[in-house]
C-alpha positions as CSV (number, residue, x, y, z in Angstrom):
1,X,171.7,170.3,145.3
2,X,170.7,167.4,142.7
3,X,167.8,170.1,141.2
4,X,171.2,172.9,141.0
5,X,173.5,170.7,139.1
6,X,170.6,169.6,136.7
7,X,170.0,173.2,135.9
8,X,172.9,173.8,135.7
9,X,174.0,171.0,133.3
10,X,170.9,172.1,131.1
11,X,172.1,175.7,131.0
12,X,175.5,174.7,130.3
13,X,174.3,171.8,127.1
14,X,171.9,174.8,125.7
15,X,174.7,177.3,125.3
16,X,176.7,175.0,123.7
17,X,173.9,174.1,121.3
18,X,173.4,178.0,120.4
19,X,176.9,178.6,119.4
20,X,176.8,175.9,116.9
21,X,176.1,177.8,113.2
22,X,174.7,174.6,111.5
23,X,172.5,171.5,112.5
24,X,172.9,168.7,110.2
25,X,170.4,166.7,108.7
26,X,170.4,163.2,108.7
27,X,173.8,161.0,110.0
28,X,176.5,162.6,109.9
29,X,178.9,159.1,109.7
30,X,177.9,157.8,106.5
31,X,177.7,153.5,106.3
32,X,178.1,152.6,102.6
33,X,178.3,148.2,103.1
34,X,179.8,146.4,100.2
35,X,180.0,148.9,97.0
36,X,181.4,147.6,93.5
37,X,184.9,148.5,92.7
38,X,185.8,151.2,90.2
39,X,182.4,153.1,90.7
40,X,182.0,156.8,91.9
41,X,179.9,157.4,95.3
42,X,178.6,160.2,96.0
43,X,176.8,161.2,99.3
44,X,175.0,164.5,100.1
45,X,174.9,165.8,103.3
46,X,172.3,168.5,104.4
47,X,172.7,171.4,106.9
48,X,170.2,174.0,108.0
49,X,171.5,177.7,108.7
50,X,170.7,178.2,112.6
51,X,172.5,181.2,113.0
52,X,170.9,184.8,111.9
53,X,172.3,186.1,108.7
54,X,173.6,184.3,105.5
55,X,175.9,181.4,106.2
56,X,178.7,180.4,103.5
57,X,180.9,177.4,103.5
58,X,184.7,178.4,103.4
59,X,185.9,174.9,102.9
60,X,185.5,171.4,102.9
61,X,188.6,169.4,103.4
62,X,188.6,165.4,102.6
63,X,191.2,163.2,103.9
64,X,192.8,161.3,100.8
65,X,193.1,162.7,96.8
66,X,190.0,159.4,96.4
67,X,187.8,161.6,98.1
68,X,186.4,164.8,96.2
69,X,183.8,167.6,97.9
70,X,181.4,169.5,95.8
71,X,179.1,172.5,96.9
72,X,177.0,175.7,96.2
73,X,179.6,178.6,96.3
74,X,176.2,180.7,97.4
75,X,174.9,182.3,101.0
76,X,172.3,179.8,102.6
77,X,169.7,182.3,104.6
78,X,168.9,181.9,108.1
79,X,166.8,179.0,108.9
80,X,167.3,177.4,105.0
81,X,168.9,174.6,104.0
82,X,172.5,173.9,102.4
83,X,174.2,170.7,101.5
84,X,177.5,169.2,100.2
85,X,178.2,166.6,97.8
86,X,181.4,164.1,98.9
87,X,182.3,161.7,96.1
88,X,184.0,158.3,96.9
89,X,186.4,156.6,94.1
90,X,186.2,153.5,94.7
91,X,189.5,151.9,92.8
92,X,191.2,150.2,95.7
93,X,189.5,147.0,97.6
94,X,189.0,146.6,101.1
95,X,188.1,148.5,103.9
96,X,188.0,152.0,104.0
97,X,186.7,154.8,106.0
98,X,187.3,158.7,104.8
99,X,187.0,161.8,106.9
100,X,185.3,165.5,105.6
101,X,185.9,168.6,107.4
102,X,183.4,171.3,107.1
103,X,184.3,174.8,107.3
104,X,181.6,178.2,107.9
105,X,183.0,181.6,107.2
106,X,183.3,183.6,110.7
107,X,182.9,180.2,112.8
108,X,185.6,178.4,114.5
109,X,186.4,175.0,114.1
110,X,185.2,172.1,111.6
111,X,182.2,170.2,111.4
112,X,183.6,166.3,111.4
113,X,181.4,164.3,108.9
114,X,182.9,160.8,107.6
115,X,182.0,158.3,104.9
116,X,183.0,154.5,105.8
117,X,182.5,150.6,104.1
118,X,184.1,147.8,102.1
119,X,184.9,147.7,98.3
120,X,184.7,144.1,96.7
């Protein structure tokens, strides 16, 4: 019965895993530390195209107007890699922590990515 619900739990996790369009590279919650005041952060975030035709990012949404998302407006092919740019303005001090929200043309749902630290 132990070996059943095993299988089945693998069966179940491996589904899920196909449906997903990207796999991203590297963390996906971003730790800045202490950053300067006043300076512009910019973090890229990689992807790779798991599904089988061209993949195409609809939108990226940020959570605040300090928080700006830059990307290729091309196709990435199957298998290739993509990435986005997400710049931090760093004006106000303290602690802060922004969310991004990934988008795929003909996929459901957003990818959750989210930069975080502590302006001085």
């Amino acid at each position: 019965m132990k070996m059943l619900f095993a299988l089945l739990l693998t069966v179940i996790s491996w589904s899920q895993q196909a449906d997903l369009p990207v796999q991203w590279v590297g963390n996906k919650d971003v730790v800045l530390g202490t950053i300067p005041r006043g300076e512009d952060h910019t973090i890229t975030y990689q992807f790779r195209n798991l599904t089988d035709g061209p993949l195409l990012i609809e939108n990226v949404r940020t959570s605040c107007g300090c928080t700006s998302s830059d990307w290729e407006e091309r196709p990435v092919a199957p298998d290739s890699f993509g990435s986005i740019n997400v710049t931090y303005d760093s004006t106000k001090r303290g602690y802060f922590r922004k969310n991004v929200k990934v988008f795929f043309v003909g996929h459901r749902g957003g990818h959750r990515l989210s930069l975080s630290g502590f302006v001085e």
